[in-house]
C-alpha positions as CSV (number, residue, x, y, z in Angstrom):
1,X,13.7,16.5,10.4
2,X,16.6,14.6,12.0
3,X,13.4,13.6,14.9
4,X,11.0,12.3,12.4
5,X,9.3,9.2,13.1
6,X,9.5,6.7,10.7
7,X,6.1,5.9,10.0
8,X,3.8,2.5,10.7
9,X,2.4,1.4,6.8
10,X,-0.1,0.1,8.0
11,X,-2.4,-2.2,5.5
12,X,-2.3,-0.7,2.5
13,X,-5.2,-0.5,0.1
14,X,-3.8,-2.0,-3.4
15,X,-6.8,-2.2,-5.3
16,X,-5.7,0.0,-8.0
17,X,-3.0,3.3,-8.4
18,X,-5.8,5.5,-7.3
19,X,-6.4,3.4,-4.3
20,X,-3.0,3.4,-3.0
21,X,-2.4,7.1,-3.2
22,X,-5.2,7.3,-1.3
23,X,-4.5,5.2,1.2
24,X,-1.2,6.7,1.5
25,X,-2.9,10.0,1.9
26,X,-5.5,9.2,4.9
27,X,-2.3,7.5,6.8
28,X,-0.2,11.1,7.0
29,X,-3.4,13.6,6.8
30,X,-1.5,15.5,9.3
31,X,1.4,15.8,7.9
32,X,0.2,16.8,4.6
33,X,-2.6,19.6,6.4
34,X,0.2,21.1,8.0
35,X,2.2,21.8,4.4
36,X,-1.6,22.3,3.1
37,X,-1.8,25.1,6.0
38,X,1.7,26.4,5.1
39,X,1.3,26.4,1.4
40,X,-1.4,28.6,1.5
41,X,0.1,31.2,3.5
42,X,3.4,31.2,1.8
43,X,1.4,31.5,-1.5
44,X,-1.0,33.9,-0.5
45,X,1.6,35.9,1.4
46,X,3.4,36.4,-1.9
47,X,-0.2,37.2,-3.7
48,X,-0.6,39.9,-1.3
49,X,2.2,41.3,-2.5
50,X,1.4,42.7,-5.4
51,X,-1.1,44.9,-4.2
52,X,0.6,46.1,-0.6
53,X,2.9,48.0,-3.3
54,X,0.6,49.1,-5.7
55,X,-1.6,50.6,-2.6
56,X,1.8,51.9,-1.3
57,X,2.6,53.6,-4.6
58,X,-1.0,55.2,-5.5
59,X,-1.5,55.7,-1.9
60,X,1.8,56.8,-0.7
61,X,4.1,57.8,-3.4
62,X,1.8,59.2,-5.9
63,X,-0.4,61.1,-3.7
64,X,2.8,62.1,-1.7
65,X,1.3,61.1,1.2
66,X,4.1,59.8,3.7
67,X,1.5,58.2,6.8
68,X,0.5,56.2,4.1
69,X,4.0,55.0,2.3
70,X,4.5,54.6,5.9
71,X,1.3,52.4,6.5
72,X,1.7,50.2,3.5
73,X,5.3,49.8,4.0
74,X,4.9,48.1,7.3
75,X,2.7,46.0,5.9
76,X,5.3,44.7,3.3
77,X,7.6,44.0,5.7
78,X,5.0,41.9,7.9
79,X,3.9,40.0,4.5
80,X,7.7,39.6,4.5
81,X,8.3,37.6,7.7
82,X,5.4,35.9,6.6
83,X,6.3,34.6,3.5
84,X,9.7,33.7,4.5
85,X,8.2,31.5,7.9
86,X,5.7,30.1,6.2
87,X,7.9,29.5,3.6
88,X,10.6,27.4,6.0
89,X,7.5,25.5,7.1
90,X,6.5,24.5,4.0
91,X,9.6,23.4,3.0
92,X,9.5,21.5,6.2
93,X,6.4,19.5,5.5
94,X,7.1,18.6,2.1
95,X,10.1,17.1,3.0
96,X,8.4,14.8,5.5
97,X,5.6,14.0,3.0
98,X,8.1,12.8,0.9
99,X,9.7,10.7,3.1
100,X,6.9,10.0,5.1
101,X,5.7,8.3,1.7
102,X,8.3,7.3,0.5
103,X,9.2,5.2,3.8
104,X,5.5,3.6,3.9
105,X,6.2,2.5,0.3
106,X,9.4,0.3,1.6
107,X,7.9,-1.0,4.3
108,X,4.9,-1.9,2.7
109,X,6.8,-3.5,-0.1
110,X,9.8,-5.1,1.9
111,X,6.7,-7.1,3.8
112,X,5.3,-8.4,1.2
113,X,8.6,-9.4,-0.2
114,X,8.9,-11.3,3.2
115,X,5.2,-12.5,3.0
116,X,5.5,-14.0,-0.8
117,X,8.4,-15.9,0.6
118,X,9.8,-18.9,-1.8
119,X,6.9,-17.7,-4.1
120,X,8.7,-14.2,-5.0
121,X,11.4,-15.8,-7.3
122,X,8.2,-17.7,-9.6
123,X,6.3,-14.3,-10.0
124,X,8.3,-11.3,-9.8
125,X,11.4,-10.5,-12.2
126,X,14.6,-10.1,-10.3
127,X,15.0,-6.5,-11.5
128,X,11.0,-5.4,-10.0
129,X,11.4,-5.5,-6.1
130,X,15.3,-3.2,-6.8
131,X,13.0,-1.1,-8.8
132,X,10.2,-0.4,-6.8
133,X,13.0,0.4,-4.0
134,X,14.9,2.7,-6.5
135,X,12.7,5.3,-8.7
136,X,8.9,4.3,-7.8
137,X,9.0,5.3,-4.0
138,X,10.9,8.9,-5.0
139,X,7.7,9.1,-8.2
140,X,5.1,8.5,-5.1
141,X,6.8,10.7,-2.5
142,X,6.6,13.2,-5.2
143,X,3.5,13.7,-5.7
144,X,2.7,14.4,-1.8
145,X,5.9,16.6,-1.9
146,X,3.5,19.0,-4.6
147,X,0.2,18.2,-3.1
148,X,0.4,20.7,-0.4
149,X,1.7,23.5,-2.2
150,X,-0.8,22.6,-4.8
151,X,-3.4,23.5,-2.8
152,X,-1.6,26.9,-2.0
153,X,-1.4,28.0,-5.6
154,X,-5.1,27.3,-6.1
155,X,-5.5,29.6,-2.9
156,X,-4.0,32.4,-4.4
157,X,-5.0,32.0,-7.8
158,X,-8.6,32.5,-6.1
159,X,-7.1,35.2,-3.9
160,X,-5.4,36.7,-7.2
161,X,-8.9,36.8,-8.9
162,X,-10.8,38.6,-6.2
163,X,-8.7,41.1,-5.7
164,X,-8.5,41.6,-9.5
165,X,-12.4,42.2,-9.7
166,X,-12.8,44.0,-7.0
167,X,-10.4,46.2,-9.2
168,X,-11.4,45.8,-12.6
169,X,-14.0,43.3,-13.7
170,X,-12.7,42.4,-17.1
171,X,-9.1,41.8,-15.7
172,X,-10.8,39.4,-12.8
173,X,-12.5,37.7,-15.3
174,X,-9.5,37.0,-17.5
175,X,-7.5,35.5,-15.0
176,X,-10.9,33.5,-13.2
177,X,-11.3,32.3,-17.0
178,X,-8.0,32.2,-18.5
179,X,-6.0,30.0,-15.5
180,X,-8.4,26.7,-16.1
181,X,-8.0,27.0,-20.0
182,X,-4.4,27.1,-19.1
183,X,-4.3,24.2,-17.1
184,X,-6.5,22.6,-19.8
185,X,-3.8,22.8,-22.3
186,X,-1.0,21.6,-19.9
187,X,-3.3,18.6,-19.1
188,X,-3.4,17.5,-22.5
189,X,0.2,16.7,-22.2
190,X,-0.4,14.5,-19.2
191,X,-1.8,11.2,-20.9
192,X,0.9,10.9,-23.2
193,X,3.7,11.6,-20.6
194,X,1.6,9.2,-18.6
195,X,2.1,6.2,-21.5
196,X,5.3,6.9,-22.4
197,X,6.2,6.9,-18.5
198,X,4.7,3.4,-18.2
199,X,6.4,1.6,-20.9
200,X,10.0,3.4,-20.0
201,X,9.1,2.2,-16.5
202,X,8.5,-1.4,-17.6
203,X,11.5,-1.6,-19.6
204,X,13.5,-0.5,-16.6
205,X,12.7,-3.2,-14.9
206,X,13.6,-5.8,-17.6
207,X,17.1,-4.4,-17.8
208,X,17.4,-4.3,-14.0
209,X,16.7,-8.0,-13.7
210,X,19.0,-8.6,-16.6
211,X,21.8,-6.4,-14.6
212,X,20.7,-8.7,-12.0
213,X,21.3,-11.7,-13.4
214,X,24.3,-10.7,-15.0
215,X,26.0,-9.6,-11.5
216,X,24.4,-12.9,-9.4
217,X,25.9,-15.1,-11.5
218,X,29.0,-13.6,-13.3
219,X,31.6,-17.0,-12.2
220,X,29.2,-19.0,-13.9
221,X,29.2,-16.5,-17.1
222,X,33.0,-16.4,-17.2
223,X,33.6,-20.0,-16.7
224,X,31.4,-21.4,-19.2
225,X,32.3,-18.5,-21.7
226,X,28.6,-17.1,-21.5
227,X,29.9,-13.1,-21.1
228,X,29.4,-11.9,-24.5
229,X,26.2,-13.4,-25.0
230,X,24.4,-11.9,-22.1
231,X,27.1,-8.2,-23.5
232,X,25.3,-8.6,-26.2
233,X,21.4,-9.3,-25.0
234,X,21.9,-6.4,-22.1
235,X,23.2,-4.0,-24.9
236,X,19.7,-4.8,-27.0
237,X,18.0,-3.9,-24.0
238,X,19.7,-1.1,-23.0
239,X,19.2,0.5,-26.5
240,X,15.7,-0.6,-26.3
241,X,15.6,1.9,-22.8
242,X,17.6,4.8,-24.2
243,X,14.6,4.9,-27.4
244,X,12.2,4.4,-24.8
245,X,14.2,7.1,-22.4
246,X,14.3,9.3,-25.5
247,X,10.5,9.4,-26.0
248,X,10.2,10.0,-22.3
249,X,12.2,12.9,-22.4
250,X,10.5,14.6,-25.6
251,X,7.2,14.6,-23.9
252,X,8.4,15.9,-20.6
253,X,10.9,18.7,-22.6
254,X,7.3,19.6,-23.9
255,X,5.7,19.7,-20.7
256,X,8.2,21.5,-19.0
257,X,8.8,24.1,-21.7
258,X,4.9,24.9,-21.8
259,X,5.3,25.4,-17.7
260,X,7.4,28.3,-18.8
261,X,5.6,29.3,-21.9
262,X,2.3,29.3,-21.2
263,X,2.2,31.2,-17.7
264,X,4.8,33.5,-19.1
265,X,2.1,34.3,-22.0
266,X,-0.7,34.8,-19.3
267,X,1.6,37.5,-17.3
268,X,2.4,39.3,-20.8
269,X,-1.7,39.3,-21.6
270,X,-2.4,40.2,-18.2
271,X,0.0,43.2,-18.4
272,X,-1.1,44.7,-21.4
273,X,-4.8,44.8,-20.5
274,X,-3.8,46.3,-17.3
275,X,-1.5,49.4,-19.2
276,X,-4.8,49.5,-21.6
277,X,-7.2,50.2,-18.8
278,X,-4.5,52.6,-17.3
279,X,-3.9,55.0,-20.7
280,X,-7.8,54.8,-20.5
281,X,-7.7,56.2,-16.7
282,X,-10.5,53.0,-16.0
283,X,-7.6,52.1,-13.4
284,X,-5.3,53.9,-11.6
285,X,-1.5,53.7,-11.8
286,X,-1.3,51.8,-8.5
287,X,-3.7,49.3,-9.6
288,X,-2.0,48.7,-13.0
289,X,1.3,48.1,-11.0
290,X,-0.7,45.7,-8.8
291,X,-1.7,43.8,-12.2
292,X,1.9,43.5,-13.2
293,X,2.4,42.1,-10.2
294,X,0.2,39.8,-10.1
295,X,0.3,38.7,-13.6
296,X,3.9,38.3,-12.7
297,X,3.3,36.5,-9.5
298,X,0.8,34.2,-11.4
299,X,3.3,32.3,-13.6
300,X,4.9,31.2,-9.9
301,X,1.4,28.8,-8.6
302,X,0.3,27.9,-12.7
303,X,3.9,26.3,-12.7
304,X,3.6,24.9,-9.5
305,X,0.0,23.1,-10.6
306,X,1.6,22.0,-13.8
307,X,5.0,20.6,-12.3
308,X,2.2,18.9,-9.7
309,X,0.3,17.6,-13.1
310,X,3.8,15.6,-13.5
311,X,4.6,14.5,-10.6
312,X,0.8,13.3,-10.0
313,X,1.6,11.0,-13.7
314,X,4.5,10.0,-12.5
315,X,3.5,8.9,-8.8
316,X,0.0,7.1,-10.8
317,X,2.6,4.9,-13.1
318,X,4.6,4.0,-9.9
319,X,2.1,3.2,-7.5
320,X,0.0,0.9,-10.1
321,X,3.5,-0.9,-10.4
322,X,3.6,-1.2,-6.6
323,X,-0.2,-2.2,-6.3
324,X,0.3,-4.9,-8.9
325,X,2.7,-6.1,-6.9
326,X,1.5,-6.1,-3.7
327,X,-1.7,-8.4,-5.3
328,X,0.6,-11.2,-5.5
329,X,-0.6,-13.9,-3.3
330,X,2.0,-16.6,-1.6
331,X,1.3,-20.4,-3.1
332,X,0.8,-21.4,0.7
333,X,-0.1,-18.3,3.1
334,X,2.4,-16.5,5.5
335,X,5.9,-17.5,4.6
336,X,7.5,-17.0,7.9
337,X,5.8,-16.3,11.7
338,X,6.7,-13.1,12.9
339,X,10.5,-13.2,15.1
340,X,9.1,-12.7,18.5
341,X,6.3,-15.7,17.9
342,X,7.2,-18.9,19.2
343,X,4.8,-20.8,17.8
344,X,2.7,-21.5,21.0
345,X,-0.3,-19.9,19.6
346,X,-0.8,-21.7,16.8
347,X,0.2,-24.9,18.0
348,X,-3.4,-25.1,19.4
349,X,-4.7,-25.1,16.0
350,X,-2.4,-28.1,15.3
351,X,-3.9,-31.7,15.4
352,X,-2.4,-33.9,18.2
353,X,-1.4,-36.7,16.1
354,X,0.8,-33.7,14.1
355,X,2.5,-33.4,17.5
356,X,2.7,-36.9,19.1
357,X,6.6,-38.2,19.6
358,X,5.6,-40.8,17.2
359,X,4.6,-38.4,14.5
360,X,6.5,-38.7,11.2
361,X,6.8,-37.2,8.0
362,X,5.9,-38.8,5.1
363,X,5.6,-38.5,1.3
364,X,2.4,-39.9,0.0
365,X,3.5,-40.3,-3.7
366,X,7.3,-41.5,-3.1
367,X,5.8,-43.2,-0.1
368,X,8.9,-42.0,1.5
369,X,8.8,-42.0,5.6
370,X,11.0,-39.7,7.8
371,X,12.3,-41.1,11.0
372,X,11.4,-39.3,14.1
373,X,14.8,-39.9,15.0
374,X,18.2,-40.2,13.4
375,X,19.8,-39.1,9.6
376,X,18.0,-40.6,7.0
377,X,20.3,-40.6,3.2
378,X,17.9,-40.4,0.3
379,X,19.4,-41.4,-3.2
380,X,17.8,-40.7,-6.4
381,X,18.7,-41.6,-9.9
382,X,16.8,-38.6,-11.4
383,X,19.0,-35.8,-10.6
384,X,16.2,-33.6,-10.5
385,X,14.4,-36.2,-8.1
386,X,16.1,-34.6,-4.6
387,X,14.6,-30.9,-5.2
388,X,11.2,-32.2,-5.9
389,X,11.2,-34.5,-2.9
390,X,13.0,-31.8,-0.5
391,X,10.4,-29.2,-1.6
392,X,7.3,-31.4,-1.0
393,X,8.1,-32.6,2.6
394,X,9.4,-29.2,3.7
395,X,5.8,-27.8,1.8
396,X,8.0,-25.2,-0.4
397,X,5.3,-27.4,-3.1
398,X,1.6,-28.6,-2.8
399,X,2.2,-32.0,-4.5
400,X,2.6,-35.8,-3.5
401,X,0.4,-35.9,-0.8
402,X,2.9,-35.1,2.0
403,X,1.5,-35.2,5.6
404,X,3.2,-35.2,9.0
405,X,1.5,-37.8,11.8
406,X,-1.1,-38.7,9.2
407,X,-2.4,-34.9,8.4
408,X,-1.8,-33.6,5.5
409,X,1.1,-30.7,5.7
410,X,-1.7,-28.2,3.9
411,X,-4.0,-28.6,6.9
412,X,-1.3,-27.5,9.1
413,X,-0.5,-23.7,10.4
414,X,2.2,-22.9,8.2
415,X,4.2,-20.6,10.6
416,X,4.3,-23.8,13.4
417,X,5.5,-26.0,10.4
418,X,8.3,-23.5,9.1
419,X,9.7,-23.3,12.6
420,X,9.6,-27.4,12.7
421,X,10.8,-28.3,9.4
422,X,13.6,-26.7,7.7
423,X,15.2,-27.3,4.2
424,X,18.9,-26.2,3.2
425,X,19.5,-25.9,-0.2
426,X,22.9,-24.3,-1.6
427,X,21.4,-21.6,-3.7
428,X,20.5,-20.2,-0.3
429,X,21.5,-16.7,0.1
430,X,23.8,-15.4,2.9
431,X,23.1,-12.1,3.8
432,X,25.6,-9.5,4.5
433,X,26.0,-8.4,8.4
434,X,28.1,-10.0,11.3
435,X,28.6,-13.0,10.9
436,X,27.3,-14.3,14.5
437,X,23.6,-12.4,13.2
438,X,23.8,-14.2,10.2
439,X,23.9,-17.5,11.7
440,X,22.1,-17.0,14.4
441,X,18.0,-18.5,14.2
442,X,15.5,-15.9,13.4
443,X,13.4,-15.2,16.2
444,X,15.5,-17.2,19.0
445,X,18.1,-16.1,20.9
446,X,21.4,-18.1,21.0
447,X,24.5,-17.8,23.2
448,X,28.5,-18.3,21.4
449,X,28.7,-21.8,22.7
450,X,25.7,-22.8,20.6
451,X,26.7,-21.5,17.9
452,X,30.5,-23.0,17.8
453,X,29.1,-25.7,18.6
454,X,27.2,-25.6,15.4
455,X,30.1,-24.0,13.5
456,X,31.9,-27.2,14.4
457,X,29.1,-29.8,13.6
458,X,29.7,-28.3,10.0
459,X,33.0,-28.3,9.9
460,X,32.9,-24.6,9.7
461,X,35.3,-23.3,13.1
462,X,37.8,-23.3,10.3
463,X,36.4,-20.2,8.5
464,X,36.2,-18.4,11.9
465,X,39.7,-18.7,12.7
466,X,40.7,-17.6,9.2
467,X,38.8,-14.3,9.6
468,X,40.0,-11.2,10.9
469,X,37.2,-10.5,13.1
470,X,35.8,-14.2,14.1
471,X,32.1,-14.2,14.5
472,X,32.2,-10.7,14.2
473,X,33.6,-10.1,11.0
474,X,31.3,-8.5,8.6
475,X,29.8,-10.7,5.9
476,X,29.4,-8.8,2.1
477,X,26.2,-9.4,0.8
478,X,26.1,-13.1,-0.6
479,X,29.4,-13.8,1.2
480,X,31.4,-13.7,-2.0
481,X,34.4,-12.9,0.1
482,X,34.1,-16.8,0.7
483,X,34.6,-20.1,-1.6
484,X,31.9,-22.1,-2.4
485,X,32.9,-24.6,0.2
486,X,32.8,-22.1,2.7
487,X,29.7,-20.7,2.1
488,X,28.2,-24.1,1.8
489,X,28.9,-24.9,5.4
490,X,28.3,-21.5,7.0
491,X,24.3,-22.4,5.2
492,X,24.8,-26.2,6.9
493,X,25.8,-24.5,10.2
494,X,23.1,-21.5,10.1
495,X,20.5,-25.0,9.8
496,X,22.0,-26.6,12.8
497,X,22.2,-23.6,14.6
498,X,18.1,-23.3,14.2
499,X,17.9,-26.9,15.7
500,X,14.7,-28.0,14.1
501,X,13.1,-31.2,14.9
502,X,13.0,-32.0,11.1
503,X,15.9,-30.7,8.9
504,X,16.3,-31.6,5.1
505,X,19.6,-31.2,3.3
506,X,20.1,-31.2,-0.7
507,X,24.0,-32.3,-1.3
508,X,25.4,-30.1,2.0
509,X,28.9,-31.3,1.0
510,X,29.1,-31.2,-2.7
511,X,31.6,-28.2,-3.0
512,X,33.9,-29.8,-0.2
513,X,37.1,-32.0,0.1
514,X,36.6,-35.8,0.8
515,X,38.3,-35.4,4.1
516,X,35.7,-32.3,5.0
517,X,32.9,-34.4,4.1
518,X,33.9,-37.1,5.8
519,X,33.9,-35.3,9.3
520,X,31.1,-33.1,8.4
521,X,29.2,-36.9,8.1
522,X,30.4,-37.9,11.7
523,X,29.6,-34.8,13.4
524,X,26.7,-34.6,11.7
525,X,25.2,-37.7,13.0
526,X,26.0,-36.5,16.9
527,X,24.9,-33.3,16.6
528,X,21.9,-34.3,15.4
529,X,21.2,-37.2,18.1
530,X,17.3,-37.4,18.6
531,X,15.9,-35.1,15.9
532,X,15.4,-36.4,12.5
533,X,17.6,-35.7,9.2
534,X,17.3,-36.2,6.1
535,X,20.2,-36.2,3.5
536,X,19.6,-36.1,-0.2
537,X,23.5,-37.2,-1.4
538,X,24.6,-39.6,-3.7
539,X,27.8,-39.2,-1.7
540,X,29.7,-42.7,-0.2
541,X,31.1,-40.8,2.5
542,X,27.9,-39.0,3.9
543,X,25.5,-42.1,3.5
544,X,28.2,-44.4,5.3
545,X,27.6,-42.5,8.4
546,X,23.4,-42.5,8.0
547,X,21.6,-44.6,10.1
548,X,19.4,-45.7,7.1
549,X,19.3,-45.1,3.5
550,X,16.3,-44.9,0.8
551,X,16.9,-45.4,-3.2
552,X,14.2,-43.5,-5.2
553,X,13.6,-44.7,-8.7
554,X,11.2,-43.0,-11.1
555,X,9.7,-41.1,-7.9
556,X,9.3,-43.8,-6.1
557,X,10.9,-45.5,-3.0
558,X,12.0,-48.9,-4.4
559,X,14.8,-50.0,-1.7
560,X,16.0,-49.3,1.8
561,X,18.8,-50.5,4.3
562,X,22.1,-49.6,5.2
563,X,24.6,-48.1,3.3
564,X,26.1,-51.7,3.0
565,X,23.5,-53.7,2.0
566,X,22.2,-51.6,-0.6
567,X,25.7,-51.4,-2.2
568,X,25.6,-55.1,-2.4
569,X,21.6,-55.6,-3.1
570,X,20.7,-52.6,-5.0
571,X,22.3,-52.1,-8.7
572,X,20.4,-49.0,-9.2
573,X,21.7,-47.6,-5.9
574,X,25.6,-48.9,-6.4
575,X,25.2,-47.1,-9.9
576,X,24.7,-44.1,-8.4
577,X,26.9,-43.7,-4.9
578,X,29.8,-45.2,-7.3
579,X,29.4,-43.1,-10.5
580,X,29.3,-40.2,-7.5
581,X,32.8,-41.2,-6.4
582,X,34.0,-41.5,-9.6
């Protein structure tokens, strides 16, 4: 197992459950022919069984004929070896369905998760993708863990069967009969495990986004005192889960306890017919010790088809979860080119006035226009303003018109506009990893002098030094090993660091010192040199070192000039920068 490759996903059909089970199925045939292949000879080995002995009894014992004890012996041990290598082998294969599965299921999900980009957050809970990742992909892997063995039991049920009639007619036709009005009766179970299975499943997921929640943003809870209200809501919804859970597990108890009954019933009908026939010499005594053991053996492949009845509902609730998901559609296409892309193919598709050196970006509603070259401060006096700007010009929003050299940004490849214009906002996440990967740009490679020299544009070396490890300490996930502050410039530096020709920043320096933020604004401003900036701030210290400033007011761009000048000429824009300082 240790050399099994992890699987290409492939595209996967998502049209419905049904659909994706059986896509999953044509993209590891092989794998799953082999356990098929396996099954049936492990099964059918152990159906032989049965009546190897009762040949070797009738034969052998009772007839006192020791060739054929002999004979029949021989041919138990052979069954034997086969039942115990066919046996490793299936084992074997359902282990790699499983994973096989299971594995496709991640991938498949994790890029999707990459695909719906910004859009994940507005249409998925925070709880679904951890679920999917958690207890869906072992319900699917499941069900291709029974599927090969399931085809084995039906084997020697059918194997059971002939050799039964070709003994005794009314004992073939009981088992030929009596095995599908078994499975009938198991089957009944199925839909209502099936329903109950859903709603536990979607109830799950509420209280894992809830746990989410709870864990992402437990400072905030304790700071503004909020701990025992969201106690008290995930303790509602955990009760609601354990009900739920309960149900579940009333239903399956059910099921599982008629996987024991009702073959166990079978074996005990099947015996006594077989002792009747025998007092009434239709059989002989070898053939009715064949029947016990087959009725015996029996109860073995009827439970394996009704623990594969389960896993099949279980795996159908799962993957209609993971198809639903996978219909999600991103608001504006791929989120991201792929890392080894650099764009060069689909700058053909890009219009040259997109790409001429005078080219800017501009905001048709605001009618704000972004310098080519140098930082540009932005001040609002809606708060709310700066994130509805920031996400228009960097196309995180299909609103206000925004076009870049006088096409509009929708028109553009959004990969090639990704790599060119990047927005920074503080609610970024910071994976966990070394540090000098979690800076360094996606898709480029960058030497240790770039990046310092980034680190230091943002003010960052600082954190470096004060870390065992330097750039090669190991971030936790979220860096919450790290202020605020520090995590705020490691973001700012992991921007610089990408060197875009268009980079938009939403309050960079709101969790540092004065004196950080002052020299955060110089470098800034050199490190920058010929590629444009934008700033959203209402902070003195940053927008004294811009090369111009904008006011925004009601959406709108109403002033712009220096720092200075707006101070003195703007009241709306003094009101702001000074109720900032203050």
């Amino acid at each position: 197992m240790k050399n099994f490759p992890v699987p290409d996903p492939g595209v996967p059909d998502h049209r419905s459950a049904a659909r994706y089970l059986l896509w999953l199925a044509r993209r590891q045939w092989q794998p799953v022919a082999l356990g098929t292949v396996w099954g049936v000879l492990w099964l059918v080995s152990l159906a032989l069984m049965p009546a190897v002995l009762g040949q070797a009894i009738g034969e052998g014992i009772a007839a006192k004929d020791s060739d054929a004890l002999l004979r029949w012996s021989l041919l138990a041990l052979l069954l034997t070896v086969l039942t115990v290598t066919s046996g490793i082998g299936r084992h074997r294969s359902a282990m790699a369905n499983l994973y096989a599965s299971e594995f496709r299921t991640v991938q498949v999900v994790t890029r999707h998760v990459t695909k719906l980009g910004a859009t994940l957050p507005k249409v998925v809970r925070n709880g679904e993708v951890v679920t999917i990742g958690s207890a869906d992909i072992g319900s699917i892997g499941g069900v291709f863990q029974h599927l090969p063995v399931t085809m084995g039991a039906a084997g020697a049920i059918i194997v059971v069967g002939v050799l039964m009639l070709s003994a005794s007619v009314p004992l073939g036709l009981t088992v030929l009969i009596g095995t599908p009005v078994l499975m009938g009766v198991t089957a009944l179970l199925t839909k209502l495990l099936q329903q109950r299975q859903s709603s536990f499943r979607s109830l799950q997921s509420q209280l894992t986004s809830i746990a989410v929640d709870i864990a992402s943003g437990l400072r905030v809870l304790r700071g503004i005192g909020g701990e025992k209200a969201f106690e008290r809501r995930y303790r509602k919804q955990s009760q609601s889960l354990r009900e739920a859970g309960v149900q579940v597990a009333r239903v399956q108890s059910l099921f599982d306890a008629m996987q024991v009954l009702v073959p166990g019933v079978f074996a005990v009908g099947v015996t006594w017919l077989a002792a009747t026939l025998a007092i009434k010499q239709e059989i002989s005594v070898g053939d009715m010790i064949a029947f016990y053991g087959y009725a015996t053996f029996l109860t073995l492949p009827l439970s394996i088809i009704a623990a594969a009845a389960s896993a099949t509902t279980n795996a159908y609730v799962a993957s209609g979860r993971v198809a639903d998901f996978l219909r999600l559609e991103p608001e504006f296409g791929p989120a991201a080119p792929p890392a080894d892309s650099d764009g060069g193919e689909l700058a053909a598709d890009v219009p040259p006035t997109a790409t001429a050196p005078t080219a800017q970006l501009a905001d048709g509603a605001s009618r704000l226009s972004v310098p080519r070259e140098g930082v540009l401060g932005v001040v609002c006096s809606d708060p709310a303003e700066p994130a509805r700007l920031a996400l228009r010009l960097a196309r995180f929003a299909d609103s206000g018109a925004p076009t870049l050299g006088g096409v509009p940004l929708a028109e553009l490849p959004l990969p090639w506009l990704r790599r060119r214009v990047v927005l920074v906002r503080n609610e970024d996440a910071l994976f966990g990893g070394p540090l000098s990967t979690e800076l360094a740009p996606s898709g480029r490679v960058i030497d240790r002098d770039e990046l310092e020299r980034a680190l230091h544009a943002a003010g960052a070396e600082d954190i470096v030094r004060g870390l065992d490890g330097g750039l090669d300490t190991v971030l936790q996930h979220g860096a919450k090993n790290l202020s605020t502050g520090q995590q705020q410039r490691l973001r700012l530096a992991r921007a610089l660091a990408a060197d875009p020709e268009t980079l938009i920043l939403i309050d960079p320096t709101s969790a540092v010192d004065a004196l950080t933020e002052a020299r955060i604004g110089e470098r800034l401003v050199r490190h920058r040199e010929g590629r444009s900036t934008v700033v959203f701030t209402s902070s003195a210290l940053m927008l004294a070192q811009a090369d111009s400033v904008c006011v925004v007011e009601d959406g709108v761009v109403t002033a712009a000039g220096s720092h200075r000048e707006l101070l003195a000429e703007s009241p709306a824009y003094a009101a702001v920068v000074n109720r900032g300082e203050a």
